[in-house]
C-alpha positions in Angstrom: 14.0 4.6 -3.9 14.6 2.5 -0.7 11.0 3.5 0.4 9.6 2.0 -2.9 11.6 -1.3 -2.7 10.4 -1.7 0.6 7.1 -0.9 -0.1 7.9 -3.4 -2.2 8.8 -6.3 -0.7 6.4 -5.7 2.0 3.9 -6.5 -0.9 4.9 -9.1 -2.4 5.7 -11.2 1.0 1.8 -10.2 1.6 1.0 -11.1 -1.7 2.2 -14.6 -1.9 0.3 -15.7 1.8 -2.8 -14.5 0.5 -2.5 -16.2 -3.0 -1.7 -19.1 -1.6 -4.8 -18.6 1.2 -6.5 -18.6 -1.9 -5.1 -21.3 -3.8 -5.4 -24.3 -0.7 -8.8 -22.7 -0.4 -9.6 -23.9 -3.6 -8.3 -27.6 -3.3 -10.8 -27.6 0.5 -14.1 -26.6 -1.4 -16.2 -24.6 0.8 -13.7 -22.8 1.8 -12.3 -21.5 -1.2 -15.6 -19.7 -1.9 -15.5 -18.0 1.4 -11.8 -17.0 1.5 -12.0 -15.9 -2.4 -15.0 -14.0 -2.0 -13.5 -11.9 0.7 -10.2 -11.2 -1.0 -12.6 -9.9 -3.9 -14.7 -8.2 -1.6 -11.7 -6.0 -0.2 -11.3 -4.8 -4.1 -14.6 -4.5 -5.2 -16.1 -3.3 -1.9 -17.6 0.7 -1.8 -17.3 1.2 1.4 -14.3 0.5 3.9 -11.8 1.7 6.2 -8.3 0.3 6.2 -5.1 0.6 9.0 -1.7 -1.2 8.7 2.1 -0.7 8.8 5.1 -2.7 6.7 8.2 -3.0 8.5 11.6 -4.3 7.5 14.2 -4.3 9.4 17.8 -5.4 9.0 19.8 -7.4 11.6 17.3 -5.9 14.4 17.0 -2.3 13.4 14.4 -0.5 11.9 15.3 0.0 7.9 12.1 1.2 6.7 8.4 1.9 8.0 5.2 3.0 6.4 1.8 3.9 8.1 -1.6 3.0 5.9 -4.7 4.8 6.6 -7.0 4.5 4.2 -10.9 5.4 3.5 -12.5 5.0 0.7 -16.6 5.7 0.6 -19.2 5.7 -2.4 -18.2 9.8 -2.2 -14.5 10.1 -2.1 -11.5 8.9 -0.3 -9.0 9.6 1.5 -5.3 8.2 2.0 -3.7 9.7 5.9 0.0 7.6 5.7 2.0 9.1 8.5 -0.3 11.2 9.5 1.2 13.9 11.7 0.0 16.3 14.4 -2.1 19.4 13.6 -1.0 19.2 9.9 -1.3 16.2 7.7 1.5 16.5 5.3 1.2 13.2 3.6 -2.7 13.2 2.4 -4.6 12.8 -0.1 -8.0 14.0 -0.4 -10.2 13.3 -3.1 -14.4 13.6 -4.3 -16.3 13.6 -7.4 -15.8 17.0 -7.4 -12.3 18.4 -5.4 -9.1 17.2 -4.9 -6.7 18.5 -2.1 -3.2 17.4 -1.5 0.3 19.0 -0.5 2.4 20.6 -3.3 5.5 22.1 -1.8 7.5 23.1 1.4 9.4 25.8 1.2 13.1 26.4 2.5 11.6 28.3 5.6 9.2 25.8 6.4 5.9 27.0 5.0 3.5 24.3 3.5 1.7 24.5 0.6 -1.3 22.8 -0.6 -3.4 22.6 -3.6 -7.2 22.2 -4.2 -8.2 21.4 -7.8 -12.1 21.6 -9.0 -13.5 19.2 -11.4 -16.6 18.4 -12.8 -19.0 15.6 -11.2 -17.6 12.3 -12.3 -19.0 8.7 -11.8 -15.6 7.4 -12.6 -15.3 7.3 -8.6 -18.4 4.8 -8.3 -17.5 1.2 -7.2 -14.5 -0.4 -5.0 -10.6 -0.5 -6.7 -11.1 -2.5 -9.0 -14.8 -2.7 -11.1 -16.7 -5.9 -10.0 -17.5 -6.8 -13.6 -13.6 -7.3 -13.9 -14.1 -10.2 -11.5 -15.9 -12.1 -14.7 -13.5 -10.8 -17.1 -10.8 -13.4 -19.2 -8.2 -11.1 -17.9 -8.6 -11.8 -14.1 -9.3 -15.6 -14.8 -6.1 -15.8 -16.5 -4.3 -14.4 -13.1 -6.1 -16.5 -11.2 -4.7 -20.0 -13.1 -0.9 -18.2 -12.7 -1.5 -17.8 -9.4 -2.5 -21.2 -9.2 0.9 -22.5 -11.2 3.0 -20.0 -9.0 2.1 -21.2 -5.4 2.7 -25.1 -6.6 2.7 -27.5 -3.2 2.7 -24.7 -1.2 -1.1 -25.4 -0.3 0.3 -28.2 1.9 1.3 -25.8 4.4 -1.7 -23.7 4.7 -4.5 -24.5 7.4 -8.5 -23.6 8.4 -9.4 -22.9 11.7 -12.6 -21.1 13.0 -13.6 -19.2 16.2 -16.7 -17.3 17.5 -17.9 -16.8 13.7 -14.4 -15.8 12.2 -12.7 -18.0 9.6 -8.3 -17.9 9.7 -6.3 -19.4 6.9 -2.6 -19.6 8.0 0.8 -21.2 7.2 4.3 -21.4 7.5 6.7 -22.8 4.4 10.8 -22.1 4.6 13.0 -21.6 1.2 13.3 -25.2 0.2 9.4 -25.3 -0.1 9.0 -22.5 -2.9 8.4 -23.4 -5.7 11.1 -24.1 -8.4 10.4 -21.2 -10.0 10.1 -18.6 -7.5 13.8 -20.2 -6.1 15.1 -19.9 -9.9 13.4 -16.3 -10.3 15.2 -15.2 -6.9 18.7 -16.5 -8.3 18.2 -14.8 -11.4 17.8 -11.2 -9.9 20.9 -11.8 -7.7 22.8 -12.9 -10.6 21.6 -9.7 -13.0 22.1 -7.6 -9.9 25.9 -8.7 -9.9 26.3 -8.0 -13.5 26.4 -4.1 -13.2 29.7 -4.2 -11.1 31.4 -6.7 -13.7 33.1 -8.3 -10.8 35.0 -4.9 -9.2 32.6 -4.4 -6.4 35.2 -1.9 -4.2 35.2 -1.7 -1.2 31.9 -2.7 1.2 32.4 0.9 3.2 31.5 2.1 0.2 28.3 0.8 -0.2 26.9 2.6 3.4 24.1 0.8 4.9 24.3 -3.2 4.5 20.9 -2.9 1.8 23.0 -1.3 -0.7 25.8 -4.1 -0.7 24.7 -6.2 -3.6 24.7 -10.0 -2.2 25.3 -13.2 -3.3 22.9 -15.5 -1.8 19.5 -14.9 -0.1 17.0 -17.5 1.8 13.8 -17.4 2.9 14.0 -18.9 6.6 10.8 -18.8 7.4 7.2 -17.1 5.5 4.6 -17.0 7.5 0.9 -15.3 7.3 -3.0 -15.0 8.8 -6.1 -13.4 7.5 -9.0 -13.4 9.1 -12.6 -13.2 7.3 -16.0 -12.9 9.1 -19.1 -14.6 9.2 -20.2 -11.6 6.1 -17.6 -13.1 4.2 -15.6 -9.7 4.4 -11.5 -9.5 4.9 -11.0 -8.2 8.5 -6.7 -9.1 8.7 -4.1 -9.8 7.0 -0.7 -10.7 8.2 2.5 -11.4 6.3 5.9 -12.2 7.7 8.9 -12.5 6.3 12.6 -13.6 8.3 15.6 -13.6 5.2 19.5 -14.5 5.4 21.3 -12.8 3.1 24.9 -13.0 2.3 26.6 -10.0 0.4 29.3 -10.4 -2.2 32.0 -9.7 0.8 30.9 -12.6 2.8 28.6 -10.5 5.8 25.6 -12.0 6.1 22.4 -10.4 7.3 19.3 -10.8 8.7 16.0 -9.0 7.3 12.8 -9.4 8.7 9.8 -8.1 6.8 6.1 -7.8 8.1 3.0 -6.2 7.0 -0.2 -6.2 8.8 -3.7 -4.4 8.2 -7.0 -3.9 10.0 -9.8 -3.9 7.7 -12.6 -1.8 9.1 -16.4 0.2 9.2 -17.1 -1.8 6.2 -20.1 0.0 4.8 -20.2 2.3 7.2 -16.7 4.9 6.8 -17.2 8.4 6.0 -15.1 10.9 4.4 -13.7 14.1 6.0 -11.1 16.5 4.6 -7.9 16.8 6.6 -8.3 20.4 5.7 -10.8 22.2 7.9 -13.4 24.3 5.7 -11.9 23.3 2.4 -14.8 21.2 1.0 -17.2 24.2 1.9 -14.4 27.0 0.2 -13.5 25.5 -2.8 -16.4 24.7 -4.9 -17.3 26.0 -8.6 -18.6 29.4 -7.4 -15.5 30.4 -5.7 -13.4 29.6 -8.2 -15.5 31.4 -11.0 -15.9 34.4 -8.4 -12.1 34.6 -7.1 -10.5 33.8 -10.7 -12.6 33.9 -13.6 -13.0 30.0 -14.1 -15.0 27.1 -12.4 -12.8 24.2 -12.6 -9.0 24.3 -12.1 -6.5 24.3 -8.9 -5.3 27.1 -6.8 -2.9 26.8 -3.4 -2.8 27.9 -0.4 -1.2 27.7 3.4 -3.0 26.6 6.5 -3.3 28.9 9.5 -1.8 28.0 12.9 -4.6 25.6 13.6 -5.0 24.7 10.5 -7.8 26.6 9.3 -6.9 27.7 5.3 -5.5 31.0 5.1 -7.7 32.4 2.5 -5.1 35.3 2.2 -2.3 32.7 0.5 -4.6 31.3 -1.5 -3.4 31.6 -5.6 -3.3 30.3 -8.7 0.6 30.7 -9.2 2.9 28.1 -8.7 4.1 28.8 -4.6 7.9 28.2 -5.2 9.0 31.6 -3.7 5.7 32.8 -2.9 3.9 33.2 0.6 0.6 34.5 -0.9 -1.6 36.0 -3.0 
């Protein structure tokens, strides 16, 4: 759960720089077009590569950290967060075709996997998110609350440009949200409270200070970049986040939040399995050969270099297995 919320927050701090980016844009002219055509090229674009981290960390010390590396091509994707050594045990592999992604560790330490087979599909065409969505009555409307959300806030955002690459960045502190976000932020601290029903216990009881429900919380300072080339495509994007928060005991803290990400190879990424041979082993004609069907998912282990151990590999669930 704590990974989610900051995952979270991460997000949403990222989320309102760029909105805004996009909303001052809009007011400048020319630049809107650029700016906005970029953020809709990072979801509609086939072909890209993208590297970040999100950080928060409370009163100096690291609370929470996630890893992105992402590729996603015309053929398949790939998603490598916190990528480790030999074996990646956080992937997600994916074609028209094959899926492959970790299942299951067992209590002595052996890692499963599974590859499922599926019929060609041309669902995987096209960025995230279809470009004929772009014209749709649906994204308009998001735009316009966008728009109502960000309010003045496009007072605090500035242009600059160097060697061909466009920056939009800005700096605004709590008392230059707008009313509603402010109102929205006092209204979750207020429902929050309303679980306890005033007997909160005792703050040791709580643990780590994240899990003490609070009583106030202000933004000091949000600040954010991105960075678009002459191509009009998204290269970076920077949010920041410092908060004060003050729990229900009195202790206040400090978070700071931040998420950063690279965007790269655009048009040019590939796709590789993190599993060594898989893409050639697990195709229709293995599966109908080895188990009677085409399409459908088996599992397997991964050798000491990581090769697949074609011995391990079964249909059967692998809880209390270690083969075929």
């Amino acid at each position: 759960m704590k990974k989610i919320k900051a995952r979270l927050v991460c997000l949403i701090v990222a989320g309102v720089m760029l909105a805004g980016a996009i909303t001052v844009a809009a007011i400048e002219g020319s630049p809107y077009e650029t700016l906005k055509n970029a953020v809709f090229n990072s979801l509609t674009n086939e072909n890209f590569t993208v590297k970040g981290e999100m950080t928060m960390t409370v009163n100096g010390e690291i609370y929470e950290q996630e890893f992105v590396h992402y590729v996603h091509t015309e053929t398949g994707s790939v998603d490598l967060a916190r990528t480790r050594g030999i074996f990646n045990d956080n992937f997600h592999f994916s074609t028209d075709t094959l899926e492959i992604y970790p299942v299951y560790r067992s209590s002595g330490g052996e890692q499963w996997y599974a590859a499922r087979t599926a019929r060609t599909s041309s669902s995987r065409a096209g960025g995230l998110v279809p470009a004929e969505e772009l014209d749709s009555a649906r994204f308009r409307f998001m735009e316009l609350l966008v728009d109502f959300f960000i309010g003045d806030l496009k007072n605090n955002m500035y242009l600059s440009s160097n060697d061909g690459i466009r920056r939009v960045s800005g700096a605004i502190s709590h008392n230059q949200l707008p009313e509603i976000v402010r109102a929205g932020i006092y209204m979750v601290i207020e429902e929050s409270q309303r679980w306890y029903n005033g007997d909160f216990g005792s703050r040791d009881g709580f643990g780590h200070p994240m899990n003490v429900p609070i009583q106030s919380l202000v933004f000091n300072r949000i600040s954010g970049d991105a960075d678009i080339d002459a191509a009009g495509n998204l290269l970076y994007l920077n949010a920041y986040a410092n908060i004060t928060t003050v729990d229900v005991f009195g202790y206040s803290n400090v978070i700071e939040v931040s998420a950063i990400f690279n965007f790269t190879d655009i048009g040019t990424s590939e796709v590789e399995s993190p599993v060594y041979g898989a893409v050639e082993l697990f195709t229709p004609e293995f599966m109908y050969e080895e188990f009677g069907r085409r399409y459908g998912i088996v599992y397997f282990m991964r050798n000491a270099d990581g090769s697949i151990d074609q011995e391990s590999i079964t249909t059967a669930w692998p809880s209390g297995r270690s083969g075929r």
